[in-house]
C-alpha positions as CSV (number, residue, x, y, z in Angstrom):
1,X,-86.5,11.6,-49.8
2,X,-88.1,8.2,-50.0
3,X,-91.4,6.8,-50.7
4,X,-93.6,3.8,-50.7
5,X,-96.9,3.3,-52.4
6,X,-99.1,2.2,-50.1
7,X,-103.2,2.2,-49.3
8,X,-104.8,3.7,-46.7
9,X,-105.2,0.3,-45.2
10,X,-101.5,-0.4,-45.4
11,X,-100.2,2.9,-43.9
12,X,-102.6,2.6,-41.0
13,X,-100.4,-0.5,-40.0
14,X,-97.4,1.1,-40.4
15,X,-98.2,4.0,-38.2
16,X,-100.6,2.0,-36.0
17,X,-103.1,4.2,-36.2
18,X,-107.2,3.6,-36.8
19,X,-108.4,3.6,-40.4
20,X,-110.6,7.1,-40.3
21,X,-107.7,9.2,-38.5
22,X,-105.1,7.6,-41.5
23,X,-107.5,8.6,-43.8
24,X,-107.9,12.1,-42.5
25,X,-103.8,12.5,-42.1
26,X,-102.9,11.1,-46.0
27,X,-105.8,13.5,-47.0
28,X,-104.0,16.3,-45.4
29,X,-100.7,15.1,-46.7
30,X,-102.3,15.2,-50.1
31,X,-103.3,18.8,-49.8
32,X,-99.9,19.8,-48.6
33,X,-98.1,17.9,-51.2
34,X,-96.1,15.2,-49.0
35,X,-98.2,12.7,-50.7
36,X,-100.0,12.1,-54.0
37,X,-102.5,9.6,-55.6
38,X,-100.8,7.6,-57.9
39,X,-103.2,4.7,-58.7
40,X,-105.8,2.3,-57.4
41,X,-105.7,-1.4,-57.2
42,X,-109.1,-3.1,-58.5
43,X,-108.9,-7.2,-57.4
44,X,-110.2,-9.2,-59.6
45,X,-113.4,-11.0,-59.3
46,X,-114.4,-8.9,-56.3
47,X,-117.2,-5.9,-55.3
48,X,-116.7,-2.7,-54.2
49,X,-114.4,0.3,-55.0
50,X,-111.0,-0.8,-55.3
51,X,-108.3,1.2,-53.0
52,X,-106.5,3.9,-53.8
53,X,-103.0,4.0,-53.6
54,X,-100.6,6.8,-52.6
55,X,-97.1,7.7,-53.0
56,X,-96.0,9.1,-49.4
57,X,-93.0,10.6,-48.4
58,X,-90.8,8.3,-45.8
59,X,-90.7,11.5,-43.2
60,X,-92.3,15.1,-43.2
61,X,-91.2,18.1,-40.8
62,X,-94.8,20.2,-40.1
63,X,-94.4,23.9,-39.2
64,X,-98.1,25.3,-38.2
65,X,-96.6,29.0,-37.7
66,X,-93.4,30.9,-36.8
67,X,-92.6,32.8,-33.5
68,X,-92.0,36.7,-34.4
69,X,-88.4,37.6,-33.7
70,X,-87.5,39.0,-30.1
71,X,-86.6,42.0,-31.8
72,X,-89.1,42.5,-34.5
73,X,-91.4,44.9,-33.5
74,X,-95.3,44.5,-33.0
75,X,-98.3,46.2,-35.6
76,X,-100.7,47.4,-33.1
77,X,-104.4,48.1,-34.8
78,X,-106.5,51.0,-33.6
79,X,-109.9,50.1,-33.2
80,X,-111.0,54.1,-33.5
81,X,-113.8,54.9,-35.5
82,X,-115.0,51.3,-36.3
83,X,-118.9,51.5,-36.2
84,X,-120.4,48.4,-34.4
């Protein structure tokens, strides 16, 4: 799989999308391990915090949750003797 080490700023051009949802999706991709921190760059000679930089994946396939098989039978819970 490929990667590029980019900054938050950069990606959100790629994927033409606004700065705070980037920042919320490469967060997420952190947690999930599809990308990592691998640095910062600090410009000289200027304020601030300087910008993190990430190493993210070229593509990622998501799965959220799996479909039971057709033929895989259902739990059922019994709600008998629960005390409200």
């Amino acid at each position: 799989m490929q990667t590029k080490n980019l900054t938050i700023k950069e990606f959100s051009e790629i994927i033409q999308q606004d700065y705070l949802a980037t920042t919320a999706l490469v967060k997420l991709m952190v947690t999930v391990g599809f990308a990592k921190e691998v640095g910062s760059n600090k410009v000289e000679g200027q304020r601030g915090k300087p910008s993190k930089i990430y190493q993210i994946e070229s593509s990622m396939e998501v799965e959220f949750w799996q479909e039971p098989e057709q033929d895989t039978p259902v739990e059922t819970i019994s709600a008998e003797g629960v005390v409200s």
